[in-house]
Backbone bond lengths (Angstrom), bond angles and torsions (degrees), N, CA, C in turn:
res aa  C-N    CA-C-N  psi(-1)  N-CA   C-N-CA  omega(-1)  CA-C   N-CA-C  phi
1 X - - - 1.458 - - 1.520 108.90 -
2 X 1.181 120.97 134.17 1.330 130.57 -177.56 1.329 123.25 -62.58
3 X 1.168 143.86 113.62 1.602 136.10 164.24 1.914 119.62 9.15
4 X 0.669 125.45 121.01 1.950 115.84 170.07 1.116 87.65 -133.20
5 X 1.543 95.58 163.03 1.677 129.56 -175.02 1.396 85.43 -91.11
6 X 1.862 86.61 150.56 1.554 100.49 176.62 1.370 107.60 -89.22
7 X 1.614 110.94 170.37 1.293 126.81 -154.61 1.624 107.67 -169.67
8 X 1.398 130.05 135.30 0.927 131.95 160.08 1.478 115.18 -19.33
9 X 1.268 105.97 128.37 1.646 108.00 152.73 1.502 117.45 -95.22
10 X 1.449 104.39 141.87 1.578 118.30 170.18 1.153 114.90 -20.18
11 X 1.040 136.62 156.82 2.185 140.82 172.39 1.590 81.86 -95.95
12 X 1.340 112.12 -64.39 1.639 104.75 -157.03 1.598 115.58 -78.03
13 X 1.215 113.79 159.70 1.394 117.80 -161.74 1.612 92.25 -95.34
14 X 1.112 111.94 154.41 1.809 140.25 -162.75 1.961 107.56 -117.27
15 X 1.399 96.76 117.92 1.653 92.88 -173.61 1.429 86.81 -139.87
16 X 1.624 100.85 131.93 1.267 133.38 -163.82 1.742 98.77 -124.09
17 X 1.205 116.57 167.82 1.968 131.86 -160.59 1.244 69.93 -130.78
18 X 1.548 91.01 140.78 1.857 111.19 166.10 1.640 95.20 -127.39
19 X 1.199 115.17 62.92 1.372 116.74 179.60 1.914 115.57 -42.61
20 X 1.377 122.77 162.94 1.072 149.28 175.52 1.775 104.79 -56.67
21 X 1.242 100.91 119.69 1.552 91.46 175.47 1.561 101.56 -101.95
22 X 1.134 117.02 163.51 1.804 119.17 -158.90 1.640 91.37 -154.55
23 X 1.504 112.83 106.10 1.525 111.41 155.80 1.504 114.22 -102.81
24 X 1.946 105.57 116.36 1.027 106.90 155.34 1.202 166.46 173.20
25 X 1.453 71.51 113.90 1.772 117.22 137.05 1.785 110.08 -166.08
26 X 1.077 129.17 -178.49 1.413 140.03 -146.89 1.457 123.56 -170.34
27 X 1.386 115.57 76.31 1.647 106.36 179.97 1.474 96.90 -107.83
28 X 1.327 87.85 148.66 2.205 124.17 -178.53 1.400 95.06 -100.90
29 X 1.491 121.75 90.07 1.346 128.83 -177.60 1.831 113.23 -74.21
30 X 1.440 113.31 -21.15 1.474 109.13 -172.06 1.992 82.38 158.29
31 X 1.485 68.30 140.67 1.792 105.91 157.83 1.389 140.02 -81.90
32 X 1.900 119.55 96.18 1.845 119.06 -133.32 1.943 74.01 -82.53
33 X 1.517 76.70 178.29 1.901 96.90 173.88 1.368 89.56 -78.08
34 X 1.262 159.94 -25.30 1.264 149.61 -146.77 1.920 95.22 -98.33
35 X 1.150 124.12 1.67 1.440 118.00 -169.10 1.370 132.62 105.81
36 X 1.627 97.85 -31.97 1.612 125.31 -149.29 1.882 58.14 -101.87
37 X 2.309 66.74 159.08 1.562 105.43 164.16 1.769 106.91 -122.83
38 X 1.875 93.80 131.69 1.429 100.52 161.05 1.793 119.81 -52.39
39 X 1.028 109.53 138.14 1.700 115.15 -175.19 1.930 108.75 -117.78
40 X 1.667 98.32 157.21 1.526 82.21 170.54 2.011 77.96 -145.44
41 X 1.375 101.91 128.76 1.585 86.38 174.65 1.531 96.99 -159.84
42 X 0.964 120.43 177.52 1.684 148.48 -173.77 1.255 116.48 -102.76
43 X 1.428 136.42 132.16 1.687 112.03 -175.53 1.588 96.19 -160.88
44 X 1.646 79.52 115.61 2.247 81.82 168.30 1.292 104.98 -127.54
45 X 1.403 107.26 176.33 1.659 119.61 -161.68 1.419 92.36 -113.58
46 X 1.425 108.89 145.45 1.312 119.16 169.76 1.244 105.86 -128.51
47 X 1.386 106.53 172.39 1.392 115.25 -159.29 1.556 123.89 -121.19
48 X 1.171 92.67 30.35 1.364 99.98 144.01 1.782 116.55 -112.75
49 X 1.567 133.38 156.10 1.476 118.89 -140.45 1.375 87.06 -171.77
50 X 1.472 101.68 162.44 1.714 110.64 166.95 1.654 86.63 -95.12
51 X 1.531 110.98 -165.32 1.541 125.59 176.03 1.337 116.19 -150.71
52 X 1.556 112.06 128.56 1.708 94.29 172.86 1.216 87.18 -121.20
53 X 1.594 92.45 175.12 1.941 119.54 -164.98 1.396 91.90 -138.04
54 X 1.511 121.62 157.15 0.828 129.31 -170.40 1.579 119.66 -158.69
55 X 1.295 131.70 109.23 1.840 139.87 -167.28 1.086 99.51 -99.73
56 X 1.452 105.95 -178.33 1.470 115.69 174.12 1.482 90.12 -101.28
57 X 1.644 130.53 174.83 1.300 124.44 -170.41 1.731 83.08 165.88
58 X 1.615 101.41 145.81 1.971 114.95 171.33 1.429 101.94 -44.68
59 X 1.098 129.19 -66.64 1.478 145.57 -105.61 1.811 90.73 -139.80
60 X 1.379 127.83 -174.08 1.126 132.99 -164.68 1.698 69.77 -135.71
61 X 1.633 113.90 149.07 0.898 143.61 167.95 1.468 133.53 -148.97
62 X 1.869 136.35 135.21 1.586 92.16 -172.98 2.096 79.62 -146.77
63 X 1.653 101.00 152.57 1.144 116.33 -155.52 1.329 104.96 -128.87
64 X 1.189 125.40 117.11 1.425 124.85 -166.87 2.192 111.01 -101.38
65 X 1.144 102.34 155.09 1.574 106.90 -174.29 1.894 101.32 -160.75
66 X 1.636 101.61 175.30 1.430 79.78 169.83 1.534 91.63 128.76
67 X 1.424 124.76 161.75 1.359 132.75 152.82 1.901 110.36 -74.34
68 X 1.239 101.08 -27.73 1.709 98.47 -179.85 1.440 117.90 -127.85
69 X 1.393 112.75 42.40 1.692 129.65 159.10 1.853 107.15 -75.91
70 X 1.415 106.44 -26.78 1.906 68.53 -158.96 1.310 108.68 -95.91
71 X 1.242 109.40 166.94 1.532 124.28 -146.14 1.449 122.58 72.29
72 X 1.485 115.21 -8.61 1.556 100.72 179.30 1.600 115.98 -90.00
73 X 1.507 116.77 131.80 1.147 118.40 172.02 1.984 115.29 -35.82
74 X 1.643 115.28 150.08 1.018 113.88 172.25 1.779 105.13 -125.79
75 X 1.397 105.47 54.44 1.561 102.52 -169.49 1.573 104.16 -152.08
76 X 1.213 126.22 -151.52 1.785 111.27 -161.01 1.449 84.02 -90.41
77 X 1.229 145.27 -4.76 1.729 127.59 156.73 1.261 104.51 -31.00
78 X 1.404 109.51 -49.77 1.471 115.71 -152.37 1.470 126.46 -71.71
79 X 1.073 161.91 132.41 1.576 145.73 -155.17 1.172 103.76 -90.08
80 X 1.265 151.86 -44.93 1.086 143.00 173.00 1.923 114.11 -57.30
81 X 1.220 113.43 -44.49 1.591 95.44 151.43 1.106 147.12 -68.31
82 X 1.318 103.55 -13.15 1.598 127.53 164.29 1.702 98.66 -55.98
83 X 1.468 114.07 -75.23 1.070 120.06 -179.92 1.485 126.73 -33.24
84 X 1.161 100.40 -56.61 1.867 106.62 172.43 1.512 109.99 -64.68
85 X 1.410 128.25 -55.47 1.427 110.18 171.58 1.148 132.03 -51.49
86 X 1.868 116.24 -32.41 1.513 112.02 174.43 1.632 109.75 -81.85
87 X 1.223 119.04 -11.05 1.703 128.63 174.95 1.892 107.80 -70.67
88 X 1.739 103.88 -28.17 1.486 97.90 -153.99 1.857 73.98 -103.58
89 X 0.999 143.79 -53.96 1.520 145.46 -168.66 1.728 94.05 -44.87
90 X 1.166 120.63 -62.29 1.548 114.49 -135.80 1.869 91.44 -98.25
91 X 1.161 117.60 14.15 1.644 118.04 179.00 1.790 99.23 -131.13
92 X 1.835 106.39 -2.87 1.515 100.45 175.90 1.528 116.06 57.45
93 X 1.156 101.94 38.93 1.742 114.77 -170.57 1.854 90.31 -96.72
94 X 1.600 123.81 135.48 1.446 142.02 176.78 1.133 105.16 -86.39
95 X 1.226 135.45 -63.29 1.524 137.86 -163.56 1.288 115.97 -63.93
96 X 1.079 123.09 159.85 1.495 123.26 176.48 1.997 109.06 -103.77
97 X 1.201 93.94 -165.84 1.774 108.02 159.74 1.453 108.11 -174.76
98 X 1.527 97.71 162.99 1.198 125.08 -177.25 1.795 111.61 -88.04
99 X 1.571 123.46 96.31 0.879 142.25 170.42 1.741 127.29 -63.81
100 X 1.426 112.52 97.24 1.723 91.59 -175.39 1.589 92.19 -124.00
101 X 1.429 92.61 129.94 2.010 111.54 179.46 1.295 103.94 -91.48
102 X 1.265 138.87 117.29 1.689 134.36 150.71 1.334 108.77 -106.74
103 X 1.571 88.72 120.71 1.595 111.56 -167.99 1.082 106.59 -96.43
104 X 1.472 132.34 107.24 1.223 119.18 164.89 1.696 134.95 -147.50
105 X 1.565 70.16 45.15 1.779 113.88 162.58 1.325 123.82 -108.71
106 X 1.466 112.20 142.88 1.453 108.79 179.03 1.653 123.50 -39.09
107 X 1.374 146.01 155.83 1.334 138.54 166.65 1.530 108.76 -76.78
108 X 1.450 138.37 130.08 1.187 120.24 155.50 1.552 96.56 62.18
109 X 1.197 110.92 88.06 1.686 109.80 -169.36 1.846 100.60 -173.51
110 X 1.327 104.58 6.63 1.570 97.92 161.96 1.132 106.27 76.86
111 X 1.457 121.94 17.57 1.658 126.12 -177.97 1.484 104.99 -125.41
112 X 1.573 122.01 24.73 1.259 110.02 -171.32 0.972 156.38 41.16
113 X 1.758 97.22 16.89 1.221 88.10 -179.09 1.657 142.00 -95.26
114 X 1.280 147.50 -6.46 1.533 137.80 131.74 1.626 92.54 -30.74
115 X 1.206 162.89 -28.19 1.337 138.63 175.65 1.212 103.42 -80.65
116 X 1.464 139.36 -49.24 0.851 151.90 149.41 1.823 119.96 -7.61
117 X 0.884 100.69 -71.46 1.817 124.59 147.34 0.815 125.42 4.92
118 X 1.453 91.72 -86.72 1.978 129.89 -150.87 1.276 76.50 -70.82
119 X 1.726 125.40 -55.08 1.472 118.82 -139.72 1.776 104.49 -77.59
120 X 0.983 102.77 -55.78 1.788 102.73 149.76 1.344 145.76 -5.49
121 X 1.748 108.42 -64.39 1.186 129.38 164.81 1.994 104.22 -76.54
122 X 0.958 123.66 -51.65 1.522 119.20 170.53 1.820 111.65 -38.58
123 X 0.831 111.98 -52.21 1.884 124.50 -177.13 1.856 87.82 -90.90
124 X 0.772 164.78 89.35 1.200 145.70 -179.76 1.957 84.18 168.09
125 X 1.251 111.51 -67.05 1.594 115.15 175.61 1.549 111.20 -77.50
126 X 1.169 110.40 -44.60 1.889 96.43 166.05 1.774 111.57 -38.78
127 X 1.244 126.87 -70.87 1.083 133.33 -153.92 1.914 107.32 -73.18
128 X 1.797 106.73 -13.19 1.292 106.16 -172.08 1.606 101.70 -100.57
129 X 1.315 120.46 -4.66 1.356 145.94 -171.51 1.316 124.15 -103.19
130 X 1.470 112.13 -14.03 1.383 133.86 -151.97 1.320 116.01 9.94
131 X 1.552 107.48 76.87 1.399 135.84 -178.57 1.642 96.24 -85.13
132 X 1.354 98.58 128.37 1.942 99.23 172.14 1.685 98.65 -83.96
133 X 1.318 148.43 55.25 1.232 139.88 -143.00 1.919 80.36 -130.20
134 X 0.976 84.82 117.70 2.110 93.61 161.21 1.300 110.69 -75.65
135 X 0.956 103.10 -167.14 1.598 102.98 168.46 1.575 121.45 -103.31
136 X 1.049 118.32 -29.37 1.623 121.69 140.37 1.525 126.88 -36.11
137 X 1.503 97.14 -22.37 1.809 102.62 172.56 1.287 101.88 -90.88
138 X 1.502 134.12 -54.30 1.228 138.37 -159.05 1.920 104.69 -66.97
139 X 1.447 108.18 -26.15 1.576 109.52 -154.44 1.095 85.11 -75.78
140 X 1.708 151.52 -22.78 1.426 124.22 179.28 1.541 102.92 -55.69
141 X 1.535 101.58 -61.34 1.834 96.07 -162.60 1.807 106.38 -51.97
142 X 0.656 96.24 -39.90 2.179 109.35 176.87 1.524 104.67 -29.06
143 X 1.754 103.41 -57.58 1.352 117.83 -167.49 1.380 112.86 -83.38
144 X 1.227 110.13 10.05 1.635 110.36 -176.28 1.482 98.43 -129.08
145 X 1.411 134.08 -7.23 1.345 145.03 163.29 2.013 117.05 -65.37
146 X 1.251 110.25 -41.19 1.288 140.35 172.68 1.471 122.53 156.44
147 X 1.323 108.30 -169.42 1.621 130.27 -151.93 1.408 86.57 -69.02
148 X 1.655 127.39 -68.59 1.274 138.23 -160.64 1.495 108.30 -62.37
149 X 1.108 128.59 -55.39 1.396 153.36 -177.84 1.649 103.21 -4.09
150 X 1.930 105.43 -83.08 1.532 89.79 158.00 1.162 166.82 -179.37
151 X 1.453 97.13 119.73 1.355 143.11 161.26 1.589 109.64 -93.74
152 X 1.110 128.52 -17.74 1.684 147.11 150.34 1.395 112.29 -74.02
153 X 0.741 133.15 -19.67 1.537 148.93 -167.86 1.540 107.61 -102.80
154 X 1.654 121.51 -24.34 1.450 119.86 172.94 1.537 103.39 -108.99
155 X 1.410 107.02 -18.59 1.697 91.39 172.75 1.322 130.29 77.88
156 X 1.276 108.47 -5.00 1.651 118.35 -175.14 1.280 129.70 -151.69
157 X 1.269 130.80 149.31 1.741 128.15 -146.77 1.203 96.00 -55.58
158 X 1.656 112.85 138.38 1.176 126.16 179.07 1.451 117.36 -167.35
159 X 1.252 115.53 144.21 1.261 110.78 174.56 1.806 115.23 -84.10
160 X 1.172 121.31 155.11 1.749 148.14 171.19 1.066 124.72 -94.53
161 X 1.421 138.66 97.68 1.614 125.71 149.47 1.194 114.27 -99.86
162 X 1.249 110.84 -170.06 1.663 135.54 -176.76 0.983 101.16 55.55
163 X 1.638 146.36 -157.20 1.500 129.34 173.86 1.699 125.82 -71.29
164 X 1.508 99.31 2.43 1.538 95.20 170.83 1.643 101.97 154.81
165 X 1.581 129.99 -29.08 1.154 150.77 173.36 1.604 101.13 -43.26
166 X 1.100 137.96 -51.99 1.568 155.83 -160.10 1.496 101.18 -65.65
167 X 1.436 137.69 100.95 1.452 103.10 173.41 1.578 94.97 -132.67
168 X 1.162 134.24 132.55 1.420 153.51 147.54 1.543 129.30 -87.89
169 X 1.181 99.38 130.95 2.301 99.36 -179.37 1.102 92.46 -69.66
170 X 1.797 98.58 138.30 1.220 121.56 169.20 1.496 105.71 -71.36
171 X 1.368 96.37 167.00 2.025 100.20 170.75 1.276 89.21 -74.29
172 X 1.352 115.88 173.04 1.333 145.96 174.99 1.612 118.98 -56.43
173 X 1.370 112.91 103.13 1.451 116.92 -169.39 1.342 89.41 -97.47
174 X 1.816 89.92 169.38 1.946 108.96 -178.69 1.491 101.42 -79.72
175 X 1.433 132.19 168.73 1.256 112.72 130.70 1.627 131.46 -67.66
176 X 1.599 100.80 139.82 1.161 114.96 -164.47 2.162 108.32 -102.61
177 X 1.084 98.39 150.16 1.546 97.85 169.54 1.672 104.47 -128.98
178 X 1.199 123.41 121.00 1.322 136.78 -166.92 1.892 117.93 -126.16
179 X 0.954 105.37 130.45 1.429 117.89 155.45 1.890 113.47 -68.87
180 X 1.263 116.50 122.05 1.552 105.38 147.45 0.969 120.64 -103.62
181 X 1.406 153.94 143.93 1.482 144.56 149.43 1.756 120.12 -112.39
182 X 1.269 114.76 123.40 1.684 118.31 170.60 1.114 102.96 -128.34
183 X 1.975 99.45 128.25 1.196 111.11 -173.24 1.968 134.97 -97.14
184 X 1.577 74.38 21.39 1.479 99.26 166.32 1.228 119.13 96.75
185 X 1.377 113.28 -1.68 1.741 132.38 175.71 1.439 100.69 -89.99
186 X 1.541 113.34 120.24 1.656 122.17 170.52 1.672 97.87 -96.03
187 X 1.160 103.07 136.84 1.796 148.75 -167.31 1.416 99.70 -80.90
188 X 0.956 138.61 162.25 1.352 142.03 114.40 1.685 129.24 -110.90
189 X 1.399 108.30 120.47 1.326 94.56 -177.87 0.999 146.18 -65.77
190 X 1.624 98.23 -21.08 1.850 102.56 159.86 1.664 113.48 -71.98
191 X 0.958 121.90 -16.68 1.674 112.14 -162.91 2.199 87.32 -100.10
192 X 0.687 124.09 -15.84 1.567 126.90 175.79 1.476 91.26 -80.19
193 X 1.325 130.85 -52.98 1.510 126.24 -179.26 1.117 130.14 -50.37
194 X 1.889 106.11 -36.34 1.674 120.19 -174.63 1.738 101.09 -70.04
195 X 1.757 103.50 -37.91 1.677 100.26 176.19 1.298 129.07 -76.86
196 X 1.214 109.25 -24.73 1.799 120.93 162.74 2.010 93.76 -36.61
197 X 1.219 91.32 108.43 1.425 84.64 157.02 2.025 110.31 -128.82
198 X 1.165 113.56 3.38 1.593 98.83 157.52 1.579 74.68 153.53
199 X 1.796 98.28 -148.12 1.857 123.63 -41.82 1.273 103.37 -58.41
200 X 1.721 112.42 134.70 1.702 114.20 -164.15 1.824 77.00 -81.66
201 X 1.562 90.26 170.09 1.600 118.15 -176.98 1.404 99.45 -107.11
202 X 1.508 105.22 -178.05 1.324 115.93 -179.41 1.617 120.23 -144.45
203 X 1.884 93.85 155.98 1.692 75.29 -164.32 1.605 137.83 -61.59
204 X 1.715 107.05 143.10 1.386 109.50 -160.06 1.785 102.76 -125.15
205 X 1.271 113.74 36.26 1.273 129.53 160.44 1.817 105.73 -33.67
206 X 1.449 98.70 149.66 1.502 106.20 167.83 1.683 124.09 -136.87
207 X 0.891 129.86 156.96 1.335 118.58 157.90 1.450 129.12 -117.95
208 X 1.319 115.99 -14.57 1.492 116.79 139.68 1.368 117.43 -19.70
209 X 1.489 105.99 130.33 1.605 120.23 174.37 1.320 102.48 -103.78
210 X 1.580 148.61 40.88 1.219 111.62 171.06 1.557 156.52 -26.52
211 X 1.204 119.20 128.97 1.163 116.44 -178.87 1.248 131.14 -78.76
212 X 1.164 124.68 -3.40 1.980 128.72 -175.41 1.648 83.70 -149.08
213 X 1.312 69.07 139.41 1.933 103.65 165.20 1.943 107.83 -43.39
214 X 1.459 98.94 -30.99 1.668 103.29 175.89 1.109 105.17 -71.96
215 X 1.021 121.05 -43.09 1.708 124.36 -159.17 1.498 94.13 -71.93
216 X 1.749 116.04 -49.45 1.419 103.15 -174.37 1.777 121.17 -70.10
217 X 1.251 111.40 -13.41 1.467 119.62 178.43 1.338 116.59 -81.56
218 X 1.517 107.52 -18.86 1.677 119.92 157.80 1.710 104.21 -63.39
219 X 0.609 113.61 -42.67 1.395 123.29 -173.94 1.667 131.62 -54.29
220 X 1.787 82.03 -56.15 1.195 101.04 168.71 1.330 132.10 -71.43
221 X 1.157 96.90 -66.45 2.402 103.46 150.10 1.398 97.35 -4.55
222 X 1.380 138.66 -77.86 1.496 133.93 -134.21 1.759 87.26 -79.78
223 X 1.512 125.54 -20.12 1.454 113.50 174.00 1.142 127.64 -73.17
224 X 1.594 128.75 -145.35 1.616 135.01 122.79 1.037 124.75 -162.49
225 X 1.837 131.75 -135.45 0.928 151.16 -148.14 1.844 106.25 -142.38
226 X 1.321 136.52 56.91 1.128 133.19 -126.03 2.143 85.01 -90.70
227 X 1.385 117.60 10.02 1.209 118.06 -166.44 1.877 109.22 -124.42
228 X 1.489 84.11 0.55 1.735 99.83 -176.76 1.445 99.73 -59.61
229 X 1.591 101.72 -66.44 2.006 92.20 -166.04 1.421 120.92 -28.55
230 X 1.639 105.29 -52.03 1.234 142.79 -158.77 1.586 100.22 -49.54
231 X 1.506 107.67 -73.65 1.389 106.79 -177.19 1.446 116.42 -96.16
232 X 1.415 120.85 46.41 1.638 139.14 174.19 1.846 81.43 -124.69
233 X 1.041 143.18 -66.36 1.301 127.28 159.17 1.649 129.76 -22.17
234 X 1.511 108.61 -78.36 1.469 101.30 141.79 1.628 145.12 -42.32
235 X 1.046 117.80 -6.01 1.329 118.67 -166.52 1.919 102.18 -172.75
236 X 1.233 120.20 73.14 1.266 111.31 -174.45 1.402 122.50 -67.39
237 X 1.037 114.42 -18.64 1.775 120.86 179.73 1.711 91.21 -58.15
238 X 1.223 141.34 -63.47 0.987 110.97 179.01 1.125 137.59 -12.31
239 X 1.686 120.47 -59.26 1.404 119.22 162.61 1.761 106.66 -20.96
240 X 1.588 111.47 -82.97 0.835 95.54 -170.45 1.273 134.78 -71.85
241 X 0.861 151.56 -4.66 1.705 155.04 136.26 1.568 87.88 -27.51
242 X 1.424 146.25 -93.01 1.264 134.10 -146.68 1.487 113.94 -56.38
243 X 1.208 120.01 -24.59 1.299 131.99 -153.99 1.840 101.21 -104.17
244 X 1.042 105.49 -19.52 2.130 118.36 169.76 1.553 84.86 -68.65
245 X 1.639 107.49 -64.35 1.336 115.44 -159.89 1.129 108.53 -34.71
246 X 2.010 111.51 -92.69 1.502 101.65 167.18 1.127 141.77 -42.19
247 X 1.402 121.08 13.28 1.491 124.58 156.33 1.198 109.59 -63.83
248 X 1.278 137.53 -47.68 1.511 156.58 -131.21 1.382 87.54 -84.72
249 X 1.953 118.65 131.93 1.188 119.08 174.95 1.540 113.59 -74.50
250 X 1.212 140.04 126.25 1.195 146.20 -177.88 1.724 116.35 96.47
251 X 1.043 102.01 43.83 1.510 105.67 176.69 1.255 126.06 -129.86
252 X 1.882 108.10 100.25 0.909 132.66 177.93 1.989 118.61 -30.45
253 X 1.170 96.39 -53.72 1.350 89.98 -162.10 1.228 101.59 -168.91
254 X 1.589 131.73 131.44 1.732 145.93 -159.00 1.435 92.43 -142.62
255 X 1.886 93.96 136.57 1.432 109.56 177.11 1.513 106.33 -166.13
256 X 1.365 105.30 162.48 1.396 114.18 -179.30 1.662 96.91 -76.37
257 X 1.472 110.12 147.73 1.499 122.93 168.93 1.782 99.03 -97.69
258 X 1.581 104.06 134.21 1.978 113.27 154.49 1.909 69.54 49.98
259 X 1.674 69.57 -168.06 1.586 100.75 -173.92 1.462 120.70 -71.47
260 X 1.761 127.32 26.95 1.161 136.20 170.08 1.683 111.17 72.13
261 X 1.453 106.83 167.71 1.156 137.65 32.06 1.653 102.64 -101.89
262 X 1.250 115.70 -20.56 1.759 115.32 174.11 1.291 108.20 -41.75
263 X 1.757 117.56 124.38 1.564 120.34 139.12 1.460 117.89 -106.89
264 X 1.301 106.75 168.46 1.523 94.17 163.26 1.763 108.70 -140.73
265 X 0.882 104.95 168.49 1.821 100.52 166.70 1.661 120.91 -130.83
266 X 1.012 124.21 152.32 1.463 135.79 -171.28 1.204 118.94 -92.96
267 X 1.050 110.61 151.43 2.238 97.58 -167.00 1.907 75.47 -155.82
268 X 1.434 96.69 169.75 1.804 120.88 -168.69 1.473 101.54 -104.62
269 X 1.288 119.68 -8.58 1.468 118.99 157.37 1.416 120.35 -159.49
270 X 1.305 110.94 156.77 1.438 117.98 178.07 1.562 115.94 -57.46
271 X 1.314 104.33 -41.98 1.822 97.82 -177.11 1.612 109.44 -51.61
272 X 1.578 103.10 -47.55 1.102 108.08 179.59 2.094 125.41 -64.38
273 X 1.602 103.43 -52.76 1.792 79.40 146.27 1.700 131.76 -43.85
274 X 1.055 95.44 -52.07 1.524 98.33 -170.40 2.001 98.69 -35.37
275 X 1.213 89.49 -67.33 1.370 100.14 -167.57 1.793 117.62 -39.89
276 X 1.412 90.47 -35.86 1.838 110.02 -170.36 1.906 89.58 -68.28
277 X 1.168 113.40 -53.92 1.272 114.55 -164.27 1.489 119.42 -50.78
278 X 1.471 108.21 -46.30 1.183 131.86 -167.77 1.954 115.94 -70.59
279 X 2.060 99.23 -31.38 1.016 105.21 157.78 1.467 144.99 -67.55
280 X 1.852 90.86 -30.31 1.403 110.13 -171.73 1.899 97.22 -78.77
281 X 1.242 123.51 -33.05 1.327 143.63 -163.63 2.077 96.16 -61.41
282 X 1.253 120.41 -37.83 0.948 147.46 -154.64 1.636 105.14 -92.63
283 X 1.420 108.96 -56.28 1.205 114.04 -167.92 1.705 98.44 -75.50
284 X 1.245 122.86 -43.79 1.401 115.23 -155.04 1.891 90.13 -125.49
285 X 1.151 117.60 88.34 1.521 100.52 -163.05 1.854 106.43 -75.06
286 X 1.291 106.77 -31.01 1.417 117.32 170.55 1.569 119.33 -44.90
287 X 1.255 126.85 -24.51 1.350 129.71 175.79 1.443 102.52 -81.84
288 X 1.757 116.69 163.11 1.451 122.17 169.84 1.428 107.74 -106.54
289 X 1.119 119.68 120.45 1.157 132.02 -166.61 1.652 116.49 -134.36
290 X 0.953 119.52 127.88 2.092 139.61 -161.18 1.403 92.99 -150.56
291 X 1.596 87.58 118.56 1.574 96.01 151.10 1.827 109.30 -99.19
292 X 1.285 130.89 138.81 0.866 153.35 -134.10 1.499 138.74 -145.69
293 X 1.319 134.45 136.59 1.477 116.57 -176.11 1.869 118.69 -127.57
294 X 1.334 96.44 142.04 1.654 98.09 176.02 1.572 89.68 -123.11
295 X 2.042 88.52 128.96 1.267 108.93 162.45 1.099 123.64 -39.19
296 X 1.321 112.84 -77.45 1.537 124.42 -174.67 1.216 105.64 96.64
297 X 1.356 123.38 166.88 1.720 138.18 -163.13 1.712 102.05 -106.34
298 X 1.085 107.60 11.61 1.305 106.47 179.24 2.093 135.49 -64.60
């Protein structure tokens, strides 16, 4: 990002949604010389989200809250401080702010969220910074934050290549009403990667706009989850998480989200998630479970 003139910062503090990122579907096209894997996947935001807030303050500071803050670092471990230091370095910005994360998304749960975050606090300090930065300015630092970063950073159904840097608008999705469930096992996506041992898939892009959540679950069926085995190996409860799911009367279609342990499933109406959620909530109370909605581009 280029140098800008300084400028007042905002008085009032700026709170941004780090909504739920949801791939789905997910093919592992090949393994680059760089380590990374080429990707081909699908990705919408749902609406349930952590939240950051953001003050003016000397110094950079960041404050954690939430049902799923503890244990998480509050220092440049953390991606969302990552984000603000490489936001305040590469725009030559002096002042600091007061950073507060409410986490209240699974950790490491295939929902992106630390990408989720970062991308948050990036749009979150532009606007508290009065950074002239588009989002075409911000997506370098995004893409050098991680894979997810952004594709979190546009917020809206879209497809992913290369390891995640690549992002294109999806065609026009329905609105969706979804179940998530995490069964309380945190993932790692590199250690799900080392077990990925094949057969990678290939790209299954569409341009079909479906109109109903059916039509898109037709859709999806012919895809998948090319990272499911992988972390159902690592983490077998998954199995069962998908398999509660498709229990659920009215459910279109159940799949692992990212590199797990989150799945979610798709239903043709919200009453009817609601209902799935509330059952699944019941049966296994130890899991986190939201029934849930994606806009869609419709």
């Amino acid at each position: 990002m280029a140098e800008v003139a300084a400028s007042p910062v905002l008085a009032a503090p700026v709170t941004r949604a780090a909504p739920a990122k949801i791939n789905l579907y997910l093919h592992v096209l090949r393994r680059r010389a760089d380590g990374f894997h080429d990707l081909d996947s699908l990705v919408v935001f749902a609406d349930v989200a952590d939240r950051v807030s953001v003050a003016p303050a000397p110094a950079l500071s960041l404050t954690l809250a939430g049902a799923f803050a503890d244990g998480l670092p509050a220092d440049q471990r953390n991606l969302a401080w990552r984000a603000a230091a490489d936001l305040a370095r590469s725009a030559d910005i002096e002042t600091g702010a007061v950073i507060e994360l409410e986490k209240n998304l699974p950790v490491a749960a295939g929902l992106g969220g630390g990408s989720a975050d970062a991308a948050a606090t990036l749009q979150a300090l532009a606007q508290l910074w009065r950074l002239p930065a588009s989002g075409k300015a911000l997506s370098g630092l995004a893409a050098r934050l991680g894979a997810d970063v952004p594709v979190c950073l546009e917020g809206r159904p879209s497809f992913i290549g290369g390891a995640g840097e690549t992002v294109t608008p999806a065609p026009a999705l329905p609105a969706l009403a979804l179940v998530l469930v995490n069964p309380g096992v945190a993932l790692a996506t590199a250690d799900v990667f080392a077990t990925f041992a094949g057969p990678c898939g290939r790209p299954a892009r569409f341009h079909e706009a479906p109109a109903t959540a059916g039509g898109l679950a037709a859709l999806l069926a012919e895809r998948g989850n090319d990272l499911e085995a992988a972390a159902i190996t690592r983490a077998p409860v998954i199995a069962e998480v998908l398999a509660a799911l498709r229990a659920q009367p009215g459910c279109l279609l159940a799949r692992m989200s990212g590199s797990g342990a989150s799945c979610f499933a798709i239903f043709a109406a919200a009453a009817t998630s609601d209902l799935a959620a509330r059952a699944l909530a019941g049966q296994q109370p130890h899991w986190w479970v939201r029934s849930t909605r994606c806009g869609g581009t419709a």
